[in-house]
C-alpha positions in Angstrom: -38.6 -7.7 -63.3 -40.5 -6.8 -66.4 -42.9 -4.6 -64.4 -39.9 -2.9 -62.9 -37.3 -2.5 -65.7 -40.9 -0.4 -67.6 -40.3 2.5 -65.6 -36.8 3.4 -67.3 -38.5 4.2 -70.1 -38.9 8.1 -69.4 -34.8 7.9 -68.7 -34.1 6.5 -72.1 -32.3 9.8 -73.8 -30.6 10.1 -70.0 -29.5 6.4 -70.2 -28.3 6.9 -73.5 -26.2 9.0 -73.1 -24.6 7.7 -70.1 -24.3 4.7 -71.4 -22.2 6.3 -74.7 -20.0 8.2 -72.0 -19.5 4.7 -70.3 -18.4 3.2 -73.6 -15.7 5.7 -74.6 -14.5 5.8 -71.2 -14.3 2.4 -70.9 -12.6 2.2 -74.6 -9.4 4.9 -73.5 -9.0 2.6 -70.3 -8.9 -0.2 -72.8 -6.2 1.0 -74.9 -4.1 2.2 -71.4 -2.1 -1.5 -71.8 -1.9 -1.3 -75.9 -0.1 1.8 -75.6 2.3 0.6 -72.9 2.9 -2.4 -74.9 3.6 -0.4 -78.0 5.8 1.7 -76.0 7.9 -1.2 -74.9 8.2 -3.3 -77.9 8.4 -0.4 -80.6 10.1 2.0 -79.1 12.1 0.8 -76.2 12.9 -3.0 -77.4 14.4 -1.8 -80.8 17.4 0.5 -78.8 18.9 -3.0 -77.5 22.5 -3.2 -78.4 22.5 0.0 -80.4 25.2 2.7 -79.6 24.4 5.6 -82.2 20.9 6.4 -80.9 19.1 9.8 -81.3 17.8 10.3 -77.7 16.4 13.4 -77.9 14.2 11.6 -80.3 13.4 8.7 -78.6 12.7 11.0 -75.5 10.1 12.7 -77.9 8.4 9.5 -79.0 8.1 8.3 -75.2 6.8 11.1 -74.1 4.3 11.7 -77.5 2.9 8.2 -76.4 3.0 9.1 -72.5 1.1 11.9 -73.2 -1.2 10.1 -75.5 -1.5 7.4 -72.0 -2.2 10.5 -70.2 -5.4 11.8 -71.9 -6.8 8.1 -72.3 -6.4 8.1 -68.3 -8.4 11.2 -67.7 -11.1 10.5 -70.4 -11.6 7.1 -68.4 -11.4 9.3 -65.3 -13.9 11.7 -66.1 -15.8 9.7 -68.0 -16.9 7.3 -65.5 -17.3 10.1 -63.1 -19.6 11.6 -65.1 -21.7 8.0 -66.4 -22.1 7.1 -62.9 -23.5 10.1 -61.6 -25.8 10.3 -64.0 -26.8 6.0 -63.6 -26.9 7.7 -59.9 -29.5 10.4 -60.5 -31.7 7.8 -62.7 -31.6 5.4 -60.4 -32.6 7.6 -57.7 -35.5 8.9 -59.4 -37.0 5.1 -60.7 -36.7 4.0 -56.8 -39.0 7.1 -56.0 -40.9 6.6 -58.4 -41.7 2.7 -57.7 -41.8 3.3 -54.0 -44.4 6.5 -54.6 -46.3 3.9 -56.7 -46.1 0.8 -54.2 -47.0 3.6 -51.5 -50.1 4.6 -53.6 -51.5 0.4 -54.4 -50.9 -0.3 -50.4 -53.3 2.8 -49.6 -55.0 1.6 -52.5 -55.7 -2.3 -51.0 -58.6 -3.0 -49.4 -58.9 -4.3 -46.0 -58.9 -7.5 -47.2 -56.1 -7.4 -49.2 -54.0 -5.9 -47.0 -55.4 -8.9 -44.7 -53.7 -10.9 -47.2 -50.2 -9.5 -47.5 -49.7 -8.3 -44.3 -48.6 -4.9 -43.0 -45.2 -6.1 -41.8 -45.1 -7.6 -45.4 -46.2 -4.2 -46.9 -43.7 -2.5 -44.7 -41.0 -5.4 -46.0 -41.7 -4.5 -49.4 -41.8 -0.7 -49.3 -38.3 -0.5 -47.6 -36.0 -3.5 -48.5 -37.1 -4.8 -51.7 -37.0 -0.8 -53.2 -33.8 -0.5 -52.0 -33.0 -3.7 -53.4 -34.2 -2.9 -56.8 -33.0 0.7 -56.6 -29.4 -0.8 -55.7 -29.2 -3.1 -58.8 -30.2 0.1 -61.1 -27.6 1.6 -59.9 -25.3 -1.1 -60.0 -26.3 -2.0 -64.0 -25.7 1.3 -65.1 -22.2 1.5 -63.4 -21.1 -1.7 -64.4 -23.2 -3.6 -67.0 -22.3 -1.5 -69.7 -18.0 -1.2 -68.4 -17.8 -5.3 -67.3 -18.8 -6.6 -70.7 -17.2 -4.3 -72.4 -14.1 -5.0 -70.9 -14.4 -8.6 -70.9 -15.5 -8.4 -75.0 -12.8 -5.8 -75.9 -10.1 -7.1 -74.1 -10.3 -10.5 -75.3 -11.1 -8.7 -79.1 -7.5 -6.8 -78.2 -6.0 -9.7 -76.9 -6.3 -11.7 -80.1 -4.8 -9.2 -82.1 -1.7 -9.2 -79.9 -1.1 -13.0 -80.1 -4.0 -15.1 -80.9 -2.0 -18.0 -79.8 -2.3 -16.5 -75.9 -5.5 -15.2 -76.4 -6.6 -19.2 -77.0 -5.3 -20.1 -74.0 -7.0 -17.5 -72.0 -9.7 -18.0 -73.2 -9.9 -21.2 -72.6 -11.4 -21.3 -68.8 -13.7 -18.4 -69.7 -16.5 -21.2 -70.8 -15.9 -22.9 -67.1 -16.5 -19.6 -65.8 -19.8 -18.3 -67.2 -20.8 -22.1 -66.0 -19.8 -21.4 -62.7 -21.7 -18.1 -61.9 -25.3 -18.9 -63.9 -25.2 -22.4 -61.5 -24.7 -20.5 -58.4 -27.0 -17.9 -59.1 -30.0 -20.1 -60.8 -29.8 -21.8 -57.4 -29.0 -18.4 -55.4 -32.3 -16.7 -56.7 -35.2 -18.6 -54.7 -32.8 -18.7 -51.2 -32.6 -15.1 -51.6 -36.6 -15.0 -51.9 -36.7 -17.1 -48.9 -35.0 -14.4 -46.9 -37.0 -11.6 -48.1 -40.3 -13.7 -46.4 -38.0 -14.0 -43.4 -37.5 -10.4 -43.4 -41.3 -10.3 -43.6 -41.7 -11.9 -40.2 -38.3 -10.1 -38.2 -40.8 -7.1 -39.0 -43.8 -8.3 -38.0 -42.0 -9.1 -34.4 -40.4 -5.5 -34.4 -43.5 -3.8 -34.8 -46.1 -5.8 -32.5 -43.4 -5.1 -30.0 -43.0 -1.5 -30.5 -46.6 -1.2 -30.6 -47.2 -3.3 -27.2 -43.9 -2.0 -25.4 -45.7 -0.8 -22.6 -47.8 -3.9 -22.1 -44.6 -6.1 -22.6 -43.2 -4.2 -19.6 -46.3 -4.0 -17.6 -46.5 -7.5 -18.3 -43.1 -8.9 -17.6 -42.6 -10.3 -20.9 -39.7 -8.4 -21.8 -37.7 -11.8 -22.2 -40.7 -13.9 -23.8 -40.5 -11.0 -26.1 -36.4 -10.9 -26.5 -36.9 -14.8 -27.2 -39.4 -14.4 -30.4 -37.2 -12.1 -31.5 -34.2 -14.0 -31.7 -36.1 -16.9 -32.9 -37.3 -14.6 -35.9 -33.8 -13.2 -36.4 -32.1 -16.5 -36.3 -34.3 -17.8 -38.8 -33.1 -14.4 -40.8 -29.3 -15.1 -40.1 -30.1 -18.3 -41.6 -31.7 -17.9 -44.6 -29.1 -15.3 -45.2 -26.5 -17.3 -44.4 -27.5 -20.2 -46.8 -28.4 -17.4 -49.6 -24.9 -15.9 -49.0 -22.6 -18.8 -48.7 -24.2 -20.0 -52.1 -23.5 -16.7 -53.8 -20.3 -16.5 -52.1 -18.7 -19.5 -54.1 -18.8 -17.5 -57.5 -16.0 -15.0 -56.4 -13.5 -17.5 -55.4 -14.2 -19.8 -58.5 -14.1 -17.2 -60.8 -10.7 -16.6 -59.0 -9.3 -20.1 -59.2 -10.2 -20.2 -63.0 -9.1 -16.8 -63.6 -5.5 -17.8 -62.0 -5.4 -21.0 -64.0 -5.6 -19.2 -66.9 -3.1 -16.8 -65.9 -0.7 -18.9 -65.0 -1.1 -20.9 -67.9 -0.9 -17.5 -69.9 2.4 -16.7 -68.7 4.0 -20.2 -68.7 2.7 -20.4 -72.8 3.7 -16.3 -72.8 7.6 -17.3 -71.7 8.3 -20.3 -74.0 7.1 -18.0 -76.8 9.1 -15.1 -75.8 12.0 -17.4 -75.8 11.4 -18.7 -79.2 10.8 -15.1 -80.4 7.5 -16.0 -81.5 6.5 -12.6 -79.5 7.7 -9.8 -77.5 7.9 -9.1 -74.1 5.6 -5.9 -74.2 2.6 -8.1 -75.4 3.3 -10.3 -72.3 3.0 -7.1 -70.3 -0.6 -6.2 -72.0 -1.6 -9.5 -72.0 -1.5 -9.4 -68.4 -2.8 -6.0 -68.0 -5.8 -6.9 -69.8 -5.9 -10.4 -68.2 -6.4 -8.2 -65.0 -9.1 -6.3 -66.8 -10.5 -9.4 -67.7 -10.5 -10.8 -64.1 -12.2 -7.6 -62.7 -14.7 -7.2 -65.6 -15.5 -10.9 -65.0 -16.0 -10.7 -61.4 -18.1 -7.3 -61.6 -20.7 -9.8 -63.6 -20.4 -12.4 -61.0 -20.8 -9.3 -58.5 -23.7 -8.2 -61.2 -25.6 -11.9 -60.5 -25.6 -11.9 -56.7 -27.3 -8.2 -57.1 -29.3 -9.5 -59.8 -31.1 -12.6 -57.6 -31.6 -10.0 -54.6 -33.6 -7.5 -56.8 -35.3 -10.2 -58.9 -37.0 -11.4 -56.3 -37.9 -8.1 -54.7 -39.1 -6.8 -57.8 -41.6 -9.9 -57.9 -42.5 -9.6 -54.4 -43.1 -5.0 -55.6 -44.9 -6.6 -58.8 -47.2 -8.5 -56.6 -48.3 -5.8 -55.2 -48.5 -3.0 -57.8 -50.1 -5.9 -60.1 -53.2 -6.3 -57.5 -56.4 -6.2 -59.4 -58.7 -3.4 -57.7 -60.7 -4.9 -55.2 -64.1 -3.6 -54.1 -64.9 -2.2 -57.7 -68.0 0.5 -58.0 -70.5 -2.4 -59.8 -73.3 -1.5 -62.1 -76.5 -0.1 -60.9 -77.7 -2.7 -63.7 -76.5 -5.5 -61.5 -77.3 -3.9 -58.3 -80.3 -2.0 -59.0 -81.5 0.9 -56.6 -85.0 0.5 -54.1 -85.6 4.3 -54.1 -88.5 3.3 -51.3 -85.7 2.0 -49.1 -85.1 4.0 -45.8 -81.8 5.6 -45.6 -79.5 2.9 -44.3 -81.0 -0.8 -44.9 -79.0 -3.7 -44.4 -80.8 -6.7 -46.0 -80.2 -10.7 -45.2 -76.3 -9.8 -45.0 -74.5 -12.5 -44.1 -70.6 -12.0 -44.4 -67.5 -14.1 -43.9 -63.7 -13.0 -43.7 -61.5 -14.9 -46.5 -65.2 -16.7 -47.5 -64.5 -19.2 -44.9 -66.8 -19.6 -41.9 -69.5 -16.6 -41.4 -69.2 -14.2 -38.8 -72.6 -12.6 -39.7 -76.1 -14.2 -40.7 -78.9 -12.7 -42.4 -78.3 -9.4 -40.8 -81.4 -7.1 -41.3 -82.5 -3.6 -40.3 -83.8 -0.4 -41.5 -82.5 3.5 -40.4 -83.9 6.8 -41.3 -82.1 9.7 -41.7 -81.5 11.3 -38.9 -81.7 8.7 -36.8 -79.6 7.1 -34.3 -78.6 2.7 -34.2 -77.1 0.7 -31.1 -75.0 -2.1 -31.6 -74.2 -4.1 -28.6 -73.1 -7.9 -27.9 -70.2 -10.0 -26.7 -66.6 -9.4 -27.7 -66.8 -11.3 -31.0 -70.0 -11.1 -31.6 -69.9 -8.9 -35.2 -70.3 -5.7 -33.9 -67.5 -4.1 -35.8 -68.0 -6.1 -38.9 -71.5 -4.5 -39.5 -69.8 -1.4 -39.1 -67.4 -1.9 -41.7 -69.6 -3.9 -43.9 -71.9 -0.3 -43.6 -68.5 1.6 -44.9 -67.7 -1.1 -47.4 -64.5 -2.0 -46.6 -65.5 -5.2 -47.1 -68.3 -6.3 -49.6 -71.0 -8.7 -48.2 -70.6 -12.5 -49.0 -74.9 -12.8 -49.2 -77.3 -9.8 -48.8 -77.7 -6.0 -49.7 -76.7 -3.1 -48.1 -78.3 0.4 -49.2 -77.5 3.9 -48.2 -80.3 6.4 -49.6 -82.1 3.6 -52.0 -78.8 3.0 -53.5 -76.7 -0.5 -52.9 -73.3 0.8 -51.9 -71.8 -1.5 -54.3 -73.1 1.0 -56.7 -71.5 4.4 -54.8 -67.8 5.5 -55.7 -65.2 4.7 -53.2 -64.8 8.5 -52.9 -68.4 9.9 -52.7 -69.2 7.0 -49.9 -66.4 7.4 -47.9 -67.5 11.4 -47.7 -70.5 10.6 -46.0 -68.8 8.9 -43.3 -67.3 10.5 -39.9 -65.7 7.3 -38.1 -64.1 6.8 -34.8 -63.0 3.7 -34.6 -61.7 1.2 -32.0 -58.1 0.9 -33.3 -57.8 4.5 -34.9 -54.8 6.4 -34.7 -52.9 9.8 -33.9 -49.9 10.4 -36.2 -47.1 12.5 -34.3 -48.0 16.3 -35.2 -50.3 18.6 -33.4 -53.6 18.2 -32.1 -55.1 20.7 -34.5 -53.6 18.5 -37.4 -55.0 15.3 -35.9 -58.1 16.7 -35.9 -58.9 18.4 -39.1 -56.6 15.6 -40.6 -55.8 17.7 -43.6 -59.1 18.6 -44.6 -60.9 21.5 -45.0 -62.4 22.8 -41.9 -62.0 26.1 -40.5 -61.0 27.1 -36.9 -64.4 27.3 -35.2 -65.6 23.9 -37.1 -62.6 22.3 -35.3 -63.5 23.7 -31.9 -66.9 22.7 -32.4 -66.3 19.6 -32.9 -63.8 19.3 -29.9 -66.5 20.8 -27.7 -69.4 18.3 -28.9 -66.3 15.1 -28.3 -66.0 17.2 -25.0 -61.8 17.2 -25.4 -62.1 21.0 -25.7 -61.3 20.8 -22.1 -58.4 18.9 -21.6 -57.1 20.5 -25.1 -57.0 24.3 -23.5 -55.4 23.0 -20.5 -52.2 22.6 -22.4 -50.0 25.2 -22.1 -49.9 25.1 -26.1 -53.6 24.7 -26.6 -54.4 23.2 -30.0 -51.0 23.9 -30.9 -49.6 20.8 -28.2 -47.7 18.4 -30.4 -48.4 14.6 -30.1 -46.2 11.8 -30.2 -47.0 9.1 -32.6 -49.7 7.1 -31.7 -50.8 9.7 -29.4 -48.8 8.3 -26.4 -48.5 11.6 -24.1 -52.5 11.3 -24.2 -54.6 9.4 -21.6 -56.8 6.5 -23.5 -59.7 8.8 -22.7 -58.2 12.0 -24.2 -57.2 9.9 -27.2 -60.8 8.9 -27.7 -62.1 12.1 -27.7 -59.5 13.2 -30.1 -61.0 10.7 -32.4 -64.3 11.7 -32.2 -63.6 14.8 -32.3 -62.5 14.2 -35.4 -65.4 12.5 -37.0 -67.8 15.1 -36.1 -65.2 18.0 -37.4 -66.2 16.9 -41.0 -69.9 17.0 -40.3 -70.3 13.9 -41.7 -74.2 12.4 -43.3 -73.3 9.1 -41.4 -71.4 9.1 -38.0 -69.6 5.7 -37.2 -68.3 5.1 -33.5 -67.2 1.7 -32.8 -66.6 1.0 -28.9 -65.0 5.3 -28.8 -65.9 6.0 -25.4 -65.0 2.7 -23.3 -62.6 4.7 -22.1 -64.5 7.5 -20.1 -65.8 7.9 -17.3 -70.0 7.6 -17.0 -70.1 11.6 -16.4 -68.0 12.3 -19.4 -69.6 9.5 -21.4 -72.9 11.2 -20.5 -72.1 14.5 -21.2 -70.5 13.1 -24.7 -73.6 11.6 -25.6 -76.0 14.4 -24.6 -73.9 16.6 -26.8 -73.7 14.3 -29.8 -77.5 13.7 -29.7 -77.7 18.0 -30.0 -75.0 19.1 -32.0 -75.2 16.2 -34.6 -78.7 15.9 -35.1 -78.7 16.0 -38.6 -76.4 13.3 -38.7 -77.2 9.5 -38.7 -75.4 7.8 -36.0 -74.7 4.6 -36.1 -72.9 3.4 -32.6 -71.0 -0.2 -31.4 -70.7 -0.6 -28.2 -70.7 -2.7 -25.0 -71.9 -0.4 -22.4 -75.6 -0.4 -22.6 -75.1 3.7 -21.3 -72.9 4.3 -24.5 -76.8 3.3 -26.5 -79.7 3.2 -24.5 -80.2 6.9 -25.4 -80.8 4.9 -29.6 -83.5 5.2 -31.9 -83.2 1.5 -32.4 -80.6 -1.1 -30.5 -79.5 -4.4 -31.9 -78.5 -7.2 -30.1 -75.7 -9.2 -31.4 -75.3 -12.9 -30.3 -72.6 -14.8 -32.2 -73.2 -13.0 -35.6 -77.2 -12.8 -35.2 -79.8 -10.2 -34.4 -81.1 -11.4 -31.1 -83.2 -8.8 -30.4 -83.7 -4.9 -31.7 -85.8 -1.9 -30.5 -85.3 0.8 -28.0 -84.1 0.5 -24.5 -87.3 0.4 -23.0 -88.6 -2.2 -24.9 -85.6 -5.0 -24.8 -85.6 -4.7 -20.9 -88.7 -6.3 -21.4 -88.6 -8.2 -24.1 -85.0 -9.2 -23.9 -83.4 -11.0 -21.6 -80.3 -11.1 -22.8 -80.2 -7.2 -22.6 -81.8 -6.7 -19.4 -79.0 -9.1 -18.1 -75.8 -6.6 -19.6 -78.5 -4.0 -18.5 -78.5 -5.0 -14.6 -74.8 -6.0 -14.8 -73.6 -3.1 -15.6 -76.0 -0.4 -14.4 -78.1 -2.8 -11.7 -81.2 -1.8 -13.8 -80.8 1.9 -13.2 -81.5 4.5 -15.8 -77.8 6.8 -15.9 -78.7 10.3 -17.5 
């Protein structure tokens, strides 16, 4: 909470000043039942049994005092009005500033990390917990300065009214505080528990938004209804067991509160009857005892809040406290081989989570310029080396150099320039077509058609009545998979990028569009390295080099030609898919 309670420091002068509106509000509704009680013992009490009495004097004094009741009413009015619109506006503007933060460390994470938490988690985090947290801001600065306030100053007032009473009261106000920190101490990690099974009810929600259409294609509509439920009962559960705990603070707080009132009036009678006090104190005392209760039960109210954005704030703090991963090293450590070809991985052998490898001693050499094949089994590390290349993750053994330099050694921004990627599970946000494809970047008009013409999509993109102005759902789902995958290529050559990644992008085209795709990326991107993972041999037999991947090792490498001779694990994806032919 630490981490969390550091950003109202900008709001301090704000704060303060609500806070000192708070108190004096809080201070006239105080004195509401003093002045009644005044009014009733003082003024009222005296003219028992008294026949000569000045009325239009009396009159005078009740309403002096009424009026005096009056303006305390409205300052409290007013003045909590005002306190709580401003605890309103600060606590809006902490909660957008932690959730533009948390927004910022998740685009920050690395693959890896973000491996770790998980996206539903992420997604958990940046929408529950800061509302969470950005309720009990609100929710302290309403009531955290009024409830003990209250409490304190009406048991202060109280004792100076009848001590005798005030004893009494106070009395269960010991059993009370016990009662509440119990609940909540155990309260606090049940309420944690729920926020993980939040974690996994959206996990389910969006895997099945995402796959809807295979769900349905698939019949799985009630598999997919039954993991649901099973996540949401375990939800109801956990909340259930959270809420029932911090559910018994209300009604003890109300059983002790009663005792004591009850025990107030009984003492409050016998020492009205023995004129040890008068009746207008009696009035107050309950007053205030009502005070009391509510102040009391706005800190119970206070705790439940409390243990909810305690442990989202933890669970925000986790993630804003995430040491930067994938840190630009020292060319010291890593030092440069300025004789090194352009791109040269280098005995790279990787694992995810530094458990079992997925790639060993990975080595090859590209100039600039050139063009790389990657093909192999489903599984076989194909898309690892590409991200390894793009260092999304960092290699558990080797080197991997781009231009003599180890990328280790290159800043996350200048590397990630080089770079024009169309990857296998990219995405289309819901905007036009021209947006998706200049994605907020700086290209002009003609670069963009260009590019579309090159990822041959210009086609199917003038077709539309609205041209490059058509608007795209999210995830690009009133596109065909082909049209999607030219969209994304598209937008990796729009940048003109040094180094151009595609990972599996044209699996779904036809052979005369992925022919006519590659003929025009060999032209128009020629001064571009491309670097290509695939499982059609067509989509790389056109490569400077090819690479054949067999469970995370190089079985083979060299040019088409060459590996339907010397390969036979090529020739045999060679014959299976194209029966040995050469497709142009």
């Amino acid at each position: 909470m630490k981490k969390i309670l550091a950003y109202l420091k900008p709001y301090g002068v704000s704060m303060t000043v609500s806070y000192t509106v708070k108190i004096l509000a809080t201070m006239a509704e105080l004195a509401l039942p003093y002045i009644l009680s005044y009014i009733i013992d003082y003024i009222i009490r005296p003219l028992e049994g008294q026949t000569d009495v000045d009325t239009k004097a009396v009159i005078n004094r009740i309403v002096l005092w009424s009026v005096l009741m009056m303006f305390c009413a409205a300052v409290a009015v007013v003045g909590n009005i005002t306190a709580n619109r401003m605890a309103a506006k600060v606590s809006k503007s902490v909660a957008g500033e932690i959730r533009s933060d948390l927004f910022k460390r998740t685009m920050a994470l690395s693959p890896a990390q973000t491996d770790h938490y998980t996206v539903a988690s992420l997604e958990s985090r940046l929408t529950t917990d800061t509302y969470n947290i950005h309720h009990f801001m609100n929710v302290v600065q309403r009531m955290g300065i009024r409830a003990p306030i209250m409490l304190i100053g009406g048991l202060i007032i109280t004792a100076t009214l009848d001590p005798v009473l005030t004893g009494v009261m106070a009395c269960v106000l010991p059993f009370i505080f016990l009662a509440v920190y119990g609940i909540s101490v155990k309260g606090l990690p049940l309420f944690r528990e729920t926020q993980k099974a939040v974690d996994g009810m959206v996990k389910v929600v969006r895997e099945d938004a995402q796959g809807i259409r295979v769900i349905k294609a698939l019949s799985r509509k009630q598999y997919e209804s039954d993991r649901y439920d099973t996540a949401n009962r375990n939800l109801a559960a956990k909340e259930k067991k959270a809420n029932i705990t911090m559910a018994a603070a209300n009604p003890v707080m109300n059983f002790f509160m009663n005792l004591g009132l009850t025990a107030v009036v009984f003492a409050g009678a016998i020492r009205v009857n023995s004129d040890l006090t008068e009746p207008g104190k009696i009035v107050a005392f309950i007053q205030y005892f009502t005070l009391i209760s509510m102040a009391m039960l706005a800190i119970s109210r206070l705790f439940v809040i409390f243990s909810k954005a305690s442990a989202s704030a933890g669970r925000v703090a986790e993630v804003l406290d995430t040491p930067a991963d994938l840190e630009v090293k020292k060319e010291t450590d890593y030092p440069a081989q300025i004789t090194k070809p352009f791109i040269c991985f280098d005995k790279v052998s990787f694992a995810y989570n530094n458990t079992k490898n997925v790639l060993h001693d990975i080595s090859f050499t590209l100039e600039k310029g050139q063009s790389l094949g990657i093909i192999g089994a489903t599984g076989s590390g194909k898309t690892t080396i590409l991200a390894l290349l793009m260092r999304l993750y960092d290699v558990t053994e080797g080197n991997v150099y781009i231009d003599g330099k180890d990328i280790r050694t290159i800043p996350a921004d200048k590397l990630h320039t080089m770079f024009g990627a169309a990857m296998q599970n990219d995405f289309i946000f819901a905007g036009k077509i021209n947006e998706n494809i200049k994605f907020f970047r700086d290209i002009s008009d003609e670069e963009m058609h260009s590019a579309a013409k090159t990822a041959q999509a210009d086609g199917f993109i003038l077709g539309f009545e609205e041209g490059y102005e058509r608007e795209l759902t999210s995830k690009g789902n009133n596109l065909s998979g082909g049209q999607r995958q030219r969209t994304f290529i598209s937008r990796a050559v729009a940048g003109k990028p040094q180094i151009l990644v595609l990972d599996d992008s044209s699996s779904a085209l036809d052979y005369r569009t992925d022919s006519a795709l590659r003929k025009a990326l060999k032209t128009d991107t020629a001064g571009s390295t491309t670097v290509i993972a695939a499982q059609r041999v067509s989509s790389v037999m056109s490569c400077d080099k090819i690479i054949v991947l067999s469970e995370g090792r190089i079985s083979a490498m060299g040019t088409h030609e060459y590996l339907l001779e010397a390969s036979e694990e090529y020739r045999d994806i060679s014959n299976s898919q194209m029966g040995g032919a050469v497709l142009d």
